[in-house]
Jmol script that loads the backbone (N, CA, C; Angstrom):
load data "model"
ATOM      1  N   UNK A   1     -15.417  -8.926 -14.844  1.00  0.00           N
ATOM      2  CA  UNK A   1     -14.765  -7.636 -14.829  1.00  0.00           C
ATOM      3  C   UNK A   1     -13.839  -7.536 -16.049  1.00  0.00           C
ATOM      4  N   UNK A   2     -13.113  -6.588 -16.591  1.00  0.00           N
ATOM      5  CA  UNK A   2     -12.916  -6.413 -17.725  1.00  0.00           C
ATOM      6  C   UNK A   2     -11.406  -6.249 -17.312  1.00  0.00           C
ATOM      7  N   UNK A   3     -10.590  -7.091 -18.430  1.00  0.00           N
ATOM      8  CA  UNK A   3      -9.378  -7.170 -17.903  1.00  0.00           C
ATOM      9  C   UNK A   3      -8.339  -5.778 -17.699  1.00  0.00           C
ATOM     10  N   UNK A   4      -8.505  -4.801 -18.340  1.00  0.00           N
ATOM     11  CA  UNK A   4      -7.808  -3.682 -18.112  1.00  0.00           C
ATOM     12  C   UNK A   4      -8.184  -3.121 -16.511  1.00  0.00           C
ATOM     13  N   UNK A   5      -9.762  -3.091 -16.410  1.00  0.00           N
ATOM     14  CA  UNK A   5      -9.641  -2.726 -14.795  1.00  0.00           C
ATOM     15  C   UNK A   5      -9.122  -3.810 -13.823  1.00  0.00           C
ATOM     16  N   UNK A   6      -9.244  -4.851 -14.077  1.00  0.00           N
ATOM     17  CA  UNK A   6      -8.669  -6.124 -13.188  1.00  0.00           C
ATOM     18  C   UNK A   6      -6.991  -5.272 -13.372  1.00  0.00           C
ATOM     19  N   UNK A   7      -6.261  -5.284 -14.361  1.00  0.00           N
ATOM     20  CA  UNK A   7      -4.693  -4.840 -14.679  1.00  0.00           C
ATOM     21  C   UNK A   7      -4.327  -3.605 -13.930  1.00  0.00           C
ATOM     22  N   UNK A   8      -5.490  -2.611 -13.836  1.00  0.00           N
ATOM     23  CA  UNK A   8      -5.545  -0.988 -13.283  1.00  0.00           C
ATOM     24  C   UNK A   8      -5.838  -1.060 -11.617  1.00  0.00           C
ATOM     25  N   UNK A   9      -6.419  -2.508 -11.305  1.00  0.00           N
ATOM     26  CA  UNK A   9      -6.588  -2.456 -10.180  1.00  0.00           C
ATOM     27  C   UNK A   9      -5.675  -2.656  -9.285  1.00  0.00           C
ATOM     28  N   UNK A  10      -5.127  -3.653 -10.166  1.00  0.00           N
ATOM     29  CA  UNK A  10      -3.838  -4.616  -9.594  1.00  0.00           C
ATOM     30  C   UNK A  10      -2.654  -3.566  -9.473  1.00  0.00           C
ATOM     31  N   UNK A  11      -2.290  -2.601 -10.792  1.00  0.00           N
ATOM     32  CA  UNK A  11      -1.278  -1.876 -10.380  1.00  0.00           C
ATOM     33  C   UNK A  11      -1.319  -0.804  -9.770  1.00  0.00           C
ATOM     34  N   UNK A  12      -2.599  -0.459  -8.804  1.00  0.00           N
ATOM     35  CA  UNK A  12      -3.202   0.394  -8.174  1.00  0.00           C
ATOM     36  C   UNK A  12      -2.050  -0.319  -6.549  1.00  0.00           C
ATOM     37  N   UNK A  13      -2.800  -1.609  -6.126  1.00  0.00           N
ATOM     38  CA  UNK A  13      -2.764  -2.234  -5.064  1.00  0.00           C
ATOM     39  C   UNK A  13      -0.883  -2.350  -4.936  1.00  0.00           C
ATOM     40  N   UNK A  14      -0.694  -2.755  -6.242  1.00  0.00           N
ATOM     41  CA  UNK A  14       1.226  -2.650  -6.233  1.00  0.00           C
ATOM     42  C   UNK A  14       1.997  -2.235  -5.765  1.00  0.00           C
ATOM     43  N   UNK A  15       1.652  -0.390  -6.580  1.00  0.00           N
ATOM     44  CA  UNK A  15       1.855   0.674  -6.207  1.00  0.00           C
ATOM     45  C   UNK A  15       1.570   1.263  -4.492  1.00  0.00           C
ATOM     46  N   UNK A  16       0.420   1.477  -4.218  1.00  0.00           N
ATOM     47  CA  UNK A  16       0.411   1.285  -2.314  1.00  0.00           C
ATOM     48  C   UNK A  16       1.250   0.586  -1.977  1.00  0.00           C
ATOM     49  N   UNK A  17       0.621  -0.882  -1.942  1.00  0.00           N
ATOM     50  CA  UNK A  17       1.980  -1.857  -0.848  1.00  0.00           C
ATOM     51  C   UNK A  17       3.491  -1.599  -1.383  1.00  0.00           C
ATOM     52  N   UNK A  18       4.318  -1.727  -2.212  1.00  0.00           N
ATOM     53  CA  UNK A  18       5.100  -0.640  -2.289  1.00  0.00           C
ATOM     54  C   UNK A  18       5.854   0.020  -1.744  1.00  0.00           C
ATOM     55  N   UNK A  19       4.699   1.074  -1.714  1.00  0.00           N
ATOM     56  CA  UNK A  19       5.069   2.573  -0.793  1.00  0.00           C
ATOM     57  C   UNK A  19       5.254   1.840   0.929  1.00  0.00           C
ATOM     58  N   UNK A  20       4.464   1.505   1.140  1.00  0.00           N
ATOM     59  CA  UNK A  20       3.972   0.976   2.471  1.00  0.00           C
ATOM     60  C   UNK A  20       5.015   0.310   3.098  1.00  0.00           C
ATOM     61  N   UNK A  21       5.850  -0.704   2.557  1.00  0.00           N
ATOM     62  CA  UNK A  21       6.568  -1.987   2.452  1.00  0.00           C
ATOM     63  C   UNK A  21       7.904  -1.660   2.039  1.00  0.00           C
ATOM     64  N   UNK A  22       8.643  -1.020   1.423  1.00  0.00           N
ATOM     65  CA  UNK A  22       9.928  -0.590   1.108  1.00  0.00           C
ATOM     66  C   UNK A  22      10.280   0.921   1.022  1.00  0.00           C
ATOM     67  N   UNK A  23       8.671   2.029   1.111  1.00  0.00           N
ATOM     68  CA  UNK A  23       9.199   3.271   1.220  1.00  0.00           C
ATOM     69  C   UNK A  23      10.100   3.822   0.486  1.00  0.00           C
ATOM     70  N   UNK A  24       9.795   3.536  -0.805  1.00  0.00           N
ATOM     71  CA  UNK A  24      10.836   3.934  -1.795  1.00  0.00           C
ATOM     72  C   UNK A  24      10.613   5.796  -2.223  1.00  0.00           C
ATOM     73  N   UNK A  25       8.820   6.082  -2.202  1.00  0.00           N
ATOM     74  CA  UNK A  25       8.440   7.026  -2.327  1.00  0.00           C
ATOM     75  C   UNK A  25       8.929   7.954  -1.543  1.00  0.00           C
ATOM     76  N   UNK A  26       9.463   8.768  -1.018  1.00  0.00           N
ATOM     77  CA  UNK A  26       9.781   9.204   0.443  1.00  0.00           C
ATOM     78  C   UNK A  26       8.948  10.364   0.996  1.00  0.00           C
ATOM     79  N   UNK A  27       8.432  11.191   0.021  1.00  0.00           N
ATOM     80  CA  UNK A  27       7.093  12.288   0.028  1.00  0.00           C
ATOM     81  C   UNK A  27       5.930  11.663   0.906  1.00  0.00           C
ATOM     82  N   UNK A  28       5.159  10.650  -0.409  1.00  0.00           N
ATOM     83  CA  UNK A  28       4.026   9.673  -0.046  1.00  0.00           C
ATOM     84  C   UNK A  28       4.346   9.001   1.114  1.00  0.00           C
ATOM     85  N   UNK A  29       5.324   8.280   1.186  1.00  0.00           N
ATOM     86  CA  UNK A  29       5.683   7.439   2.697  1.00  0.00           C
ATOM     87  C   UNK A  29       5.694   8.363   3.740  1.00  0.00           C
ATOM     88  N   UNK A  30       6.193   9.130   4.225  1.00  0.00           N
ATOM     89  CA  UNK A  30       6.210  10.130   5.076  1.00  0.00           C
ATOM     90  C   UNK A  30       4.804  10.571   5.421  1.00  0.00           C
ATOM     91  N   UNK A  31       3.664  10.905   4.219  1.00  0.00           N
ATOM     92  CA  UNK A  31       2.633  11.600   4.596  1.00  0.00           C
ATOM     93  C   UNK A  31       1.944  10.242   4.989  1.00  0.00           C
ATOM     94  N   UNK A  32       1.987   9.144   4.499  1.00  0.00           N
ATOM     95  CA  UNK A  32       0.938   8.126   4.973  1.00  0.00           C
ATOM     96  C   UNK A  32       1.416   7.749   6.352  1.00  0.00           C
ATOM     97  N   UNK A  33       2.749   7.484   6.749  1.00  0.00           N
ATOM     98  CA  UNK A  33       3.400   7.531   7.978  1.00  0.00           C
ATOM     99  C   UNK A  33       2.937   8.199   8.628  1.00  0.00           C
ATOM    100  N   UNK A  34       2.448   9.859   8.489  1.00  0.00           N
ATOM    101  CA  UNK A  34       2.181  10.839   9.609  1.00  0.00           C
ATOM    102  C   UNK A  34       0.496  10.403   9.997  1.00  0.00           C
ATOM    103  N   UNK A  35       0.279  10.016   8.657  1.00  0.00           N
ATOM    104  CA  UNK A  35      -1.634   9.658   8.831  1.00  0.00           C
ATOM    105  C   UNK A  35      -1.768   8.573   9.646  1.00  0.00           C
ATOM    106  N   UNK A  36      -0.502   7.038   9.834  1.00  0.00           N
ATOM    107  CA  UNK A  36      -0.787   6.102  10.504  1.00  0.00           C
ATOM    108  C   UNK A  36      -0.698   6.814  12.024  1.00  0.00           C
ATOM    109  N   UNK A  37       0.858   7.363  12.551  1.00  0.00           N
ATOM    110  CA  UNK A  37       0.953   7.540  13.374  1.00  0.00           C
ATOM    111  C   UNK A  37      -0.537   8.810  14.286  1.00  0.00           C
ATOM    112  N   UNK A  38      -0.987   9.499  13.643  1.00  0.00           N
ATOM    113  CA  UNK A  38      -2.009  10.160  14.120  1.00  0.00           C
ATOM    114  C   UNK A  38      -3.085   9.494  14.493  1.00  0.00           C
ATOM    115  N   UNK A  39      -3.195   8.255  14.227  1.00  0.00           N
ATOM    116  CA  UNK A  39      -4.072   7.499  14.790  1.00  0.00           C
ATOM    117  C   UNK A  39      -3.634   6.104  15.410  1.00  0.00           C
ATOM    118  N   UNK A  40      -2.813   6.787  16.018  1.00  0.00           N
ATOM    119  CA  UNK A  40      -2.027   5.409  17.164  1.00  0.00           C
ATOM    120  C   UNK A  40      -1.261   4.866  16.582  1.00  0.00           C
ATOM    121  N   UNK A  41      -0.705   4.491  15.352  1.00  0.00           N
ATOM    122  CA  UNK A  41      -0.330   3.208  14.386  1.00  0.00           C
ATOM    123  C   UNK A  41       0.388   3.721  14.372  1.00  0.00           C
ATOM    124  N   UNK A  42       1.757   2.839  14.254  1.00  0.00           N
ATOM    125  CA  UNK A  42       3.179   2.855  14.062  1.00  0.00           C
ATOM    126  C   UNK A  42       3.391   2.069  12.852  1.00  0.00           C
ATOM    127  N   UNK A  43       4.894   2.018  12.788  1.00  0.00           N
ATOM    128  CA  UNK A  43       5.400   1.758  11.434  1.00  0.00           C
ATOM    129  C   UNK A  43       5.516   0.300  10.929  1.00  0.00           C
ATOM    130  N   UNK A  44       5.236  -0.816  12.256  1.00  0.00           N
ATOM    131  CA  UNK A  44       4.880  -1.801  11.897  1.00  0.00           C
ATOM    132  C   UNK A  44       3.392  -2.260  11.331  1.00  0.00           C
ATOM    133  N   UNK A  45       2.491  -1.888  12.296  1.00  0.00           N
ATOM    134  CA  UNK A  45       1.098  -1.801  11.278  1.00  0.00           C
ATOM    135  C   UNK A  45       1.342  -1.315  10.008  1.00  0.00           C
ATOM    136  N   UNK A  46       1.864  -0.508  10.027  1.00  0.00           N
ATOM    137  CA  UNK A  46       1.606   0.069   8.347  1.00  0.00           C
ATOM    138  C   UNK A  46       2.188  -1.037   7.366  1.00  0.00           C
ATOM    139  N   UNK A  47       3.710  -1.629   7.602  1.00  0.00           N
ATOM    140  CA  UNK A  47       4.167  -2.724   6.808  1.00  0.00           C
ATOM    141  C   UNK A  47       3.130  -3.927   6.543  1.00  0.00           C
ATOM    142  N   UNK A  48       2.127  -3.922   7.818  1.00  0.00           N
ATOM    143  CA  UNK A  48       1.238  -4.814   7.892  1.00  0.00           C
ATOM    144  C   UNK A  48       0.285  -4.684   6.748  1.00  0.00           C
ATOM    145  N   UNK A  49       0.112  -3.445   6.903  1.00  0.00           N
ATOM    146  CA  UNK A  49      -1.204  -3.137   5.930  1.00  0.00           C
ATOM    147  C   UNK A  49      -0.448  -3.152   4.365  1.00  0.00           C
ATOM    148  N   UNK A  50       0.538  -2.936   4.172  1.00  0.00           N
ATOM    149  CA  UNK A  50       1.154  -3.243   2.692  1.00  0.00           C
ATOM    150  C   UNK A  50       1.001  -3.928   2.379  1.00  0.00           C
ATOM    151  N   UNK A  51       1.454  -5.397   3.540  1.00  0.00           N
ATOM    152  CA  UNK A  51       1.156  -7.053   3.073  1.00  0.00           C
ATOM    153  C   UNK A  51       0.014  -7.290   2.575  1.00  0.00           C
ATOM    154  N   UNK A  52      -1.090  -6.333   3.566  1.00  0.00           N
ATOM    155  CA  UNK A  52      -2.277  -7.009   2.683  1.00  0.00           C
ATOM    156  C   UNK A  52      -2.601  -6.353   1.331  1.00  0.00           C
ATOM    157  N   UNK A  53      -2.746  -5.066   1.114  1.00  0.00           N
ATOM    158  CA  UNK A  53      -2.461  -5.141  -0.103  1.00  0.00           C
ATOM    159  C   UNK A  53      -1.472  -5.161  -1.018  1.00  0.00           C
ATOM    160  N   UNK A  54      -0.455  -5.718  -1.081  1.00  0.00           N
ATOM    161  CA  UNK A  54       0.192  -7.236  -1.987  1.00  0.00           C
ATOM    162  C   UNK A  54      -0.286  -7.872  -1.991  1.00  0.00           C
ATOM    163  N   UNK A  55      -0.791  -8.620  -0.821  1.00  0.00           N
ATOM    164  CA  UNK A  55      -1.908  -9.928  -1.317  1.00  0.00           C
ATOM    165  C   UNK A  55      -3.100  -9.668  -2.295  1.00  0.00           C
ATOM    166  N   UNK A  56      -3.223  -8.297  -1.822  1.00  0.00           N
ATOM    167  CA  UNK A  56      -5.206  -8.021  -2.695  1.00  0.00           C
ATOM    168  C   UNK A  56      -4.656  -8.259  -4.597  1.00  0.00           C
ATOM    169  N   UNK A  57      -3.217  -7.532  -4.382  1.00  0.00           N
ATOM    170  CA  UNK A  57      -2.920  -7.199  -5.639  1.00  0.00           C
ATOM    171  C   UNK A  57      -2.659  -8.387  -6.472  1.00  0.00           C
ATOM    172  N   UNK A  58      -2.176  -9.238  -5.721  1.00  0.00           N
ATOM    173  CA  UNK A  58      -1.562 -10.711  -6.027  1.00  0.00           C
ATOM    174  C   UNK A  58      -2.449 -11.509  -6.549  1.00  0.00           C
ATOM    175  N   UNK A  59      -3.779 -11.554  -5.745  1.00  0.00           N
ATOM    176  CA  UNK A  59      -4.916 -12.497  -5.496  1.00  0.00           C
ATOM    177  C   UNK A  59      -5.887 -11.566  -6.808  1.00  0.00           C
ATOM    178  N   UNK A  60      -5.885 -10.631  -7.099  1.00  0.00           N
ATOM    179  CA  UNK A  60      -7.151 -10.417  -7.894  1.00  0.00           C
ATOM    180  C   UNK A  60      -6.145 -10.932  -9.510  1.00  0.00           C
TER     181      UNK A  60
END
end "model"
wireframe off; spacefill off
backbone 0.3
color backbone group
């Protein structure tokens, strides 16, 4: 893979977990918040799902 998309991917995955994980965004956090909770998921899954992508972001 070519290192700029490996770099574009990574600060793709950053950027999400992020949002997900410290909610700095407060727009984006809010709307992904309303999307978890509409499908059962609360605000701990969602921190969950940040972790993993930090890891994706970490690991590629």
């Amino acid at each position: 893979m070519h290192i700029a998309a490996i770099f574009l991917l990574s600060a793709l995955f950053l950027f999400a977990s992020s949002i997900k994980i410290w909610g700095w965004q407060k727009f984006i956090f809010e709307n992904q918040l309303g999307m978890f909770q509409k499908y059962g998921l609360n605000r701990k899954t969602m921190f969950l799902v940040g972790l993993v992508e930090l890891f994706g972001a970490l690991a590629i």
